[in-house]
C-alpha positions as CSV (number, residue, x, y, z in Angstrom):
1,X,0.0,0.0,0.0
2,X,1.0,3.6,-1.1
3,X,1.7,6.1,1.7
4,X,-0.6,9.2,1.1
5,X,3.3,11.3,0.8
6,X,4.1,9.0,-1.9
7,X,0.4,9.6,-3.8
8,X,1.1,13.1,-3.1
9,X,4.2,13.2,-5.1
10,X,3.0,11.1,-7.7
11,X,0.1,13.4,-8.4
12,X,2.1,16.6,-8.3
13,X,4.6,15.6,-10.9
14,X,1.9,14.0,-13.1
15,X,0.1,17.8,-12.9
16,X,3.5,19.2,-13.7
17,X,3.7,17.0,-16.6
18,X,0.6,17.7,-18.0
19,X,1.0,21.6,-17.6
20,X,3.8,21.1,-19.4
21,X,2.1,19.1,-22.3
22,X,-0.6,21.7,-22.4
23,X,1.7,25.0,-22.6
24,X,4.0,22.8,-25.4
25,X,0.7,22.2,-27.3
26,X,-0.7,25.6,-26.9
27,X,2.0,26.8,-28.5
28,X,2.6,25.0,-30.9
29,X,-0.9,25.3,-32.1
30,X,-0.8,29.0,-32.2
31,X,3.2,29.1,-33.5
32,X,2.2,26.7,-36.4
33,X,-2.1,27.3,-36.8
34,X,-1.8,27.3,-41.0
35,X,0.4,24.8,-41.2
36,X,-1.3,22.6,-39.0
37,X,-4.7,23.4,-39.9
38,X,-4.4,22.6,-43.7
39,X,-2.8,19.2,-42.7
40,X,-5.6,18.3,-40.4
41,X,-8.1,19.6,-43.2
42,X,-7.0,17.2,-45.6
43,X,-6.2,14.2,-42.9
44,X,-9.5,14.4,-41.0
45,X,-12.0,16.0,-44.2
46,X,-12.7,18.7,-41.6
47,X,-12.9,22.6,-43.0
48,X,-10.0,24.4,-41.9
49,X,-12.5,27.5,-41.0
50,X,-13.5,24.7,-38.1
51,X,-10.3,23.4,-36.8
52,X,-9.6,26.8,-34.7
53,X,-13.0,26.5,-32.9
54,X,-12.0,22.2,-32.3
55,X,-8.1,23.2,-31.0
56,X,-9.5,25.7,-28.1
57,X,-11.8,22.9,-27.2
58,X,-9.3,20.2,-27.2
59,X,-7.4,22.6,-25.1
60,X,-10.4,23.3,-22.8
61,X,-10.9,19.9,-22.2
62,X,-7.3,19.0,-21.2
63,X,-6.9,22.0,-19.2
64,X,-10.6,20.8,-17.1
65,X,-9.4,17.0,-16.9
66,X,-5.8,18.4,-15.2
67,X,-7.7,20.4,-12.6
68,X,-10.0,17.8,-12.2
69,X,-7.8,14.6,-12.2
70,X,-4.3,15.5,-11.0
71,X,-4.5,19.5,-9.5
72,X,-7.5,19.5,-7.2
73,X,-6.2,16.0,-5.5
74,X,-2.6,16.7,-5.4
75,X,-4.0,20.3,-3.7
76,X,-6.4,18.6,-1.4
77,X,-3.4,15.6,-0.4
78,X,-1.5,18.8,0.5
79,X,-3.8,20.2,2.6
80,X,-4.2,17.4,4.5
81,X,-0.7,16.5,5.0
C-alpha cells in the first residue's frame, strides 16, 4: 500500500507533466495554426474554418481533466498533510 506522501508526489509531478504538455501544445498550435490546420483539413476531411474552434476545445478539455484529475487532489493531499 501507497503512503498518502508517496500519492502526493506522484500526483504533483503528473500535474506538472501535464501543464507542461498543455503549454507545449498551446504553443505549438498558435506558432504553427496554418500549417497545422491545412494538414488536419486534408487528414480528417474537416474545413479548416472549423479546426480553430475544435483546438481551443481540445485545449479546454485537457486543461478541465488536469484540474479535475491531478491539480484538485494533489492540492487537497497537500492540505491534508
Amino acid at each position: 500500500m501507497y503512503s498518502l506522501e508517496t500519492i502526493a508526489n506522484f500526483l504533483g509531478w503528473c500535474s506538472l507533466i501535464n501543464i507542461g504538455i498543455l503549454l507545449f501544445t498551446t504553443l505549438m498550435i498558435k506558432a504553427f495554426m496554418g500549417p497545422v490546420a491545412k494538414l488536419h483539413s486534408n487528414i480528417f476531411g474537416v474545413p479548416e474554418s472549423e479546426l480553430p474552434m475544435t483546438y481551443y476545445w481540445y485545449l479546454a478539455l485537457y486543461k478541465i481533466a488536469i484540474l479535475v484529475f491531478n491539480l484538485v487532489p494533489y492540492l487537497a493531499l497537500r492540505i491534508i498533510l
